[in-house]
N, C-alpha and C positions, 0 to 999 in steps of 0.2 A: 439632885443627882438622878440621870435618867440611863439608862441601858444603852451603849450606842452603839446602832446598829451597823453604820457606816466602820466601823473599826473592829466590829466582830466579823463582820462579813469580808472585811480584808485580810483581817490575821487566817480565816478559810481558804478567800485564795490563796496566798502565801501558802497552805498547808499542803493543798493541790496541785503545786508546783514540781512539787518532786515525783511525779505521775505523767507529766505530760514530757511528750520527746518531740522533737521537731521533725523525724521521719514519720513520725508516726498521723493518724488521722483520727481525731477526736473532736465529740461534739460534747458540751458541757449544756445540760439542760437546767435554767434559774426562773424564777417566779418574777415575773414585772414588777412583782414589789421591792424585791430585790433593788438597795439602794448604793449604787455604785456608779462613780462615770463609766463612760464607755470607750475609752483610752485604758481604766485600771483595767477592765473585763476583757479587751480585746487582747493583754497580753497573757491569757490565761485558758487559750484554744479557740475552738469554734463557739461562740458562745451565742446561745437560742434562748430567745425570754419571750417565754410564752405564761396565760394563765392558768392559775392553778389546777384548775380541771380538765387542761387539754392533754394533760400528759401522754395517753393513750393515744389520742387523734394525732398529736402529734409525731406519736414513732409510726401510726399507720401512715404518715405521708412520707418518710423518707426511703427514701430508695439508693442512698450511698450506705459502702459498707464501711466500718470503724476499726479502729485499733481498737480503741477506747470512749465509753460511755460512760460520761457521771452526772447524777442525777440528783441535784442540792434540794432539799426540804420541799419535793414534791411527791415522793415516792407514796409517802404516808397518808398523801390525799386521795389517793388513787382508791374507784370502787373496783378492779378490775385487778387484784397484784400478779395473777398466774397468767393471764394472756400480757399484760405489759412485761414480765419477764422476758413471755416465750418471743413477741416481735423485739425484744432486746437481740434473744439470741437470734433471731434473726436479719439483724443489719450488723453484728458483730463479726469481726475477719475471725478464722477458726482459733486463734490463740489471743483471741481478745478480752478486755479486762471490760467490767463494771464494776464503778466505785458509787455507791448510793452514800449518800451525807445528809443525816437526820439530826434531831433532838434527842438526846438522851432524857430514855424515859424515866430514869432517877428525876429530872427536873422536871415533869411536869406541874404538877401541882404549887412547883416554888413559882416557874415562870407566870402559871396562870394568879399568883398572889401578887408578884407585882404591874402583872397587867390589871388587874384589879383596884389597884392603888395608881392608876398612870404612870410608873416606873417604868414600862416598857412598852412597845407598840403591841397594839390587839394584834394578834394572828386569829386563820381560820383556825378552824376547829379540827383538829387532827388526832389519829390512832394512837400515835408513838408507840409504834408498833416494836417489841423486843427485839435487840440483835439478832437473837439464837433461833428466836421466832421468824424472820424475814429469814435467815440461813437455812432452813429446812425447808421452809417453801420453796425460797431459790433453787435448792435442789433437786424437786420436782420438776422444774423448769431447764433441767442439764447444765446449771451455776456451782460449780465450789467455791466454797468459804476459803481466803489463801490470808485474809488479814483482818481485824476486828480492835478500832482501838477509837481514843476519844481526846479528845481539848477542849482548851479554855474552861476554867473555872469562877472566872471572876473578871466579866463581861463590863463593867464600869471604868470610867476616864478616870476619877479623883486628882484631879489636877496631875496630868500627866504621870499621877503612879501605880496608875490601873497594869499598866503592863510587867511589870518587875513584880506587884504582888499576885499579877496571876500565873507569874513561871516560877514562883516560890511555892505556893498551891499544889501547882501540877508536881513538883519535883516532889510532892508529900505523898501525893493523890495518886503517882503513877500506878501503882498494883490494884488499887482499886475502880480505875474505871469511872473519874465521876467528872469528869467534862463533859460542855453544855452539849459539843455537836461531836455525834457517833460519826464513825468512819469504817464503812463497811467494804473489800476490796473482795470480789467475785472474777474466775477465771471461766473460760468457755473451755473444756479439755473435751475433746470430742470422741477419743479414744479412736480414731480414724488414721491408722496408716499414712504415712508422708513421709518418703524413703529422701534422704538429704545428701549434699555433699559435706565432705566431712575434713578436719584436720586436726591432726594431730601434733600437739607441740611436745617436744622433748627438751627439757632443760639439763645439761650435763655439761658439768665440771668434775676430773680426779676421775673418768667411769671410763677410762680406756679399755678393761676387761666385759665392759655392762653394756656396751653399745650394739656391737655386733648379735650376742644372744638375744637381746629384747629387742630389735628390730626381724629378725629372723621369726618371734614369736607374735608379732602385729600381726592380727585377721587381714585380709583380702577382702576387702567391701566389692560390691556390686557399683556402689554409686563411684562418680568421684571423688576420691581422698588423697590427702597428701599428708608427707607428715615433715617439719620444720622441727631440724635441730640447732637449737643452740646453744652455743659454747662460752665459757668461763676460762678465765688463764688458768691455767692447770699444772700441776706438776708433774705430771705422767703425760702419755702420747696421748692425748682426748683429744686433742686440733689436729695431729695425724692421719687419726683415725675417723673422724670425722669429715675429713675432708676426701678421705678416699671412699668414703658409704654408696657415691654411685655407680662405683666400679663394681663394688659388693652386690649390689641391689640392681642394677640397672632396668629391673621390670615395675622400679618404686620408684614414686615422682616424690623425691627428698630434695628440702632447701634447706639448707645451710649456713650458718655465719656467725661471726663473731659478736656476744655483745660488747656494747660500746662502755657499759661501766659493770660494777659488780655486785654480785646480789641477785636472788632468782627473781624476787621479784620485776627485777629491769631488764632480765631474759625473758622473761612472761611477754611484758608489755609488748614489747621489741615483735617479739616471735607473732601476736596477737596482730600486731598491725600489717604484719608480711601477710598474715593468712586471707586466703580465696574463699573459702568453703561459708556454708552456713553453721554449721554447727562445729563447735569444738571444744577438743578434750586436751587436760594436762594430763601427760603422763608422767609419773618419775623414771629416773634412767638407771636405777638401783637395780630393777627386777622385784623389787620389795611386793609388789603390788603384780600379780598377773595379766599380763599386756592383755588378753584374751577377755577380760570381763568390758573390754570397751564396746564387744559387741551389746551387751545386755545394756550398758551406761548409755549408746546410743539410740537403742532401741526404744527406753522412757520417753524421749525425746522426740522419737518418731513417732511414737504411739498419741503423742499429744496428751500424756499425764504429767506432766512440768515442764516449768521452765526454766529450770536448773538442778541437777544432779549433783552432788558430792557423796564420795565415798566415804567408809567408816569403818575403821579397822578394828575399833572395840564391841563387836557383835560374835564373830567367832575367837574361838581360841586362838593367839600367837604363837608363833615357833617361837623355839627356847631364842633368847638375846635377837628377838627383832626388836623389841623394844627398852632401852631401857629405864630404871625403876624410874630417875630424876624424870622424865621424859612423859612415862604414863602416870604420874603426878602431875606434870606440867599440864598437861591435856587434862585433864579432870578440871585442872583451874580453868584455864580457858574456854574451857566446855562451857562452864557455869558461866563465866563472863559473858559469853557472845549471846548464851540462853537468854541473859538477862538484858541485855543490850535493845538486841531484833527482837524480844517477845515471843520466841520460837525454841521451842526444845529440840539440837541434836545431839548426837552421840557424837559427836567427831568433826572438830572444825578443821583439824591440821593435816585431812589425809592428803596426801601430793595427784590424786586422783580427780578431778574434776569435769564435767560437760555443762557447755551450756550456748545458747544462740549466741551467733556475732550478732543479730537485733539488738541483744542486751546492752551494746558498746557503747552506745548514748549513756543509759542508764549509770553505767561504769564509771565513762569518764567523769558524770555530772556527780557525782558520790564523791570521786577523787575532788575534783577542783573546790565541792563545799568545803570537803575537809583542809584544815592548816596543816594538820598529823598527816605521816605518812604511812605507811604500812610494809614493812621490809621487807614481808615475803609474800603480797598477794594471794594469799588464802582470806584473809580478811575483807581487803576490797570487792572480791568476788560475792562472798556471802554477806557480807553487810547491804550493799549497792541491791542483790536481786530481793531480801527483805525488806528494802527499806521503801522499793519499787511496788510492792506487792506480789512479786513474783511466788508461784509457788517450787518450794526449796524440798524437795523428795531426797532420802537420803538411799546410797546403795551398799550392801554387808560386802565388805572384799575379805581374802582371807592375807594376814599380811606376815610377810615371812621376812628374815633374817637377809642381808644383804648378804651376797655371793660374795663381791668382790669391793675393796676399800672402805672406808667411812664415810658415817651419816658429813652431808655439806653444811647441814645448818643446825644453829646454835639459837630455839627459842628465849632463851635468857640472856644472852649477851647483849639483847635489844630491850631487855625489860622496860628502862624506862619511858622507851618510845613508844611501846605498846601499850601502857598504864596512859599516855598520854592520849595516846589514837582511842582507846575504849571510853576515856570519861566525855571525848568529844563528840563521838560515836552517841553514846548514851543521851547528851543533850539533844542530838537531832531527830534520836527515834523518839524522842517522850517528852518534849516542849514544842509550844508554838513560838512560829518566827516571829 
């Protein structure tokens, strides 16, 4: 029985897949030891195999800049870690990620006992240097920590039943942290001003009375913005009213139209793919939420402190009956659930309030298509897809008030069982290897 190395170092790639986007530009730096053809490697970015000690010289020679740098089990050989940071950030694009992939130092000692016994390939001799430890340094080097997690526990073939007992493992092991290879995801936030183009989606059905005042209350951007309503078969004048908004508004570049099926989610999508702008916001069409806090929701966004925004409505106090009791129940569950899912603590998965890059849209759809489960209302896909990416996920306090006019459109529990199905699926793709 020997460690093998060819089927750990694939199950990594595999791991890394869910990081790389096809617009985007990434170089994946591996060790020429590294035993992999070069057919598996090339489907898995710009891949550079270089020796172990060149890692430095080698960011000193590149002169393209990156979406994305990841840097598999050489990070830790490095005698230099604060300058090979800082020319990191220097060939990274301003919202660029760095993913370093180490040894977790829980195993050091095991691994060096079956190198010891020839159960495994001799490696150099390396730091294994702590997560929390590489994070603080990073930091000094203008890097935030946005993700911090680990796989594979049980690195052996056993006649093909190496792989089932090691996602039985992991499924024990998740809270604890005790897979072989760390996965460390670092963002560049430069905190640098970048004024964008902007849109705004509105999803309304039944808000014939809600349309005109909350349009009326959207900021006036400097940059380009637009904002894209669409509409649900409704039992009131919402397609009347809707359809006459540029008469209303005639100084506001609003598109319009019908969605094709039903459910906000499929007005999301729909509305997402009409939009021009780079950055965008859900609004709800209730008034629930104050149209005016989009300035601040855009602003994180400009400022280059995340890569996606969601709102949270359980920070400040509620107006009487904006919410009610079944409902801020419901959300407490869901809270937990998604907490536990992404590995990320919020306060507020379900607020109808959202921004975040159309960059992200790769990300999105590639979440959607892993997934068999669907997601009924696109608050999920949203926040699962930008954690699952690395994204870093900044949460913003709204104050959320009582609907002026008709009732809430959606019914979390009427979907229950689709969504108990979307989170266990969910769950296996954030905390198993492929």
């Amino acid at each position: 029985m020997k460690i093998s190395s060819v089927i750990f170092n694939r199950n990594h790639l595999n791991e890394l897949s869910r990081y790389i986007n096809t617009h985007e530009t990434s170089m994946h730096l591996i060790s020429k030891k590294t035993k992999l053809g070069i057919d598996e490697l090339n489907k898995h970015g710009n891949i550079v195999s270089i020796e172990e000690d060149e890692l430095l010289d080698t960011l000193k020679r590149e002169n393209t800049k990156y979406d994305l740098i990841i840097i598999t089990d050489l990070f830790e050989l490095t005698d230099d870690i604060y300058n090979t940071l800082k020319r990191v950030q220097e060939i990274l694009n301003e919202d660029g990620k760095l993913l370093i992939t180490s040894v977790n130092p829980k195993w050091n000692s095991i691994l060096r006992f079956f190198e010891y016994f020839k159960l495994k390939t001799v490696t150099s001799k390396r730091a294994y240097i702590h997560p929390k430890k590489i994070s603080n340094i990073a930091r000094s080097s203008g890097f935030e920590v946005n993700q911090i997690y680990s796989r594979q526990i049980f690195p052996f073939k056993i006649f093909g039943m190496g792989t089932l007992l090691n996602k039985i493992l992991e499924g024990f092991a998740v809270p604890l942290n005790l897979g072989i290879k760390n996965y460390i995801v670092f963002g560049k936030y430069t905190n640098i001003s970048v004024p964008s183009s902007k849109s705004i989606i509105i999803p309304a059905k039944n808000e014939e009375k809600n349309l005109i005042p909350l349009i009326e209350r959207v900021p006036v951007f400097e940059e380009d913005y637009e904002l894209i309503v669409v509409y649900g078969e409704s039992e009131d004048d919402t397609e009347k009213v809707v359809l006459n908004l540029n008469s209303v508004f005639p100084d506001i570049e609003i598109k319009s139209f019908k969605q094709s099926l039903n459910g906000k989610a499929n007005a999301v999508w729909e509305a997402v793919e009409a939009s021009e702008n780079n950055l965008i916001a859900i609004l709800d069409s209730d008034q629930s939420v104050d149209p005016e806090t989009l300035i601040d929701f855009f602003e994180i966004l400009e400022n280059g402190n995340a890569d996606f925004v969601n709102g949270t409505r359980l920070i400040y106090p509620m107006e009487d009956k904006a919410m009610r009791i079944i409902n801020t129940l419901g959300n407490k569950v869901f809270q937990f659930l998604i907490s536990m899912v992404i590995g990320q603590k919020l306060t507020d998965s379900l607020c109808g309030t959202k921004v975040f890059k159309k960059s992200n849209l790769e990300k999105i759809y590639n979440w959607q298509n892993t997934l068999k489960s669907k997601d009924p209302f696109g608050d999920f896909d949203l926040i699962f897809s930008a954690a699952f990416a690395g994204d870093k996920i900044l949460e913003y306090p709204v104050h959320y008030k009582a609907r002026i006019y008709g009732e809430t459109q959606i019914s979390r529990f009427r979907d229950g069982f689709k969504l108990i199905k979307y989170f266990i699926e969910s769950f296996y793709l954030f905390n198993f290897s492929k």
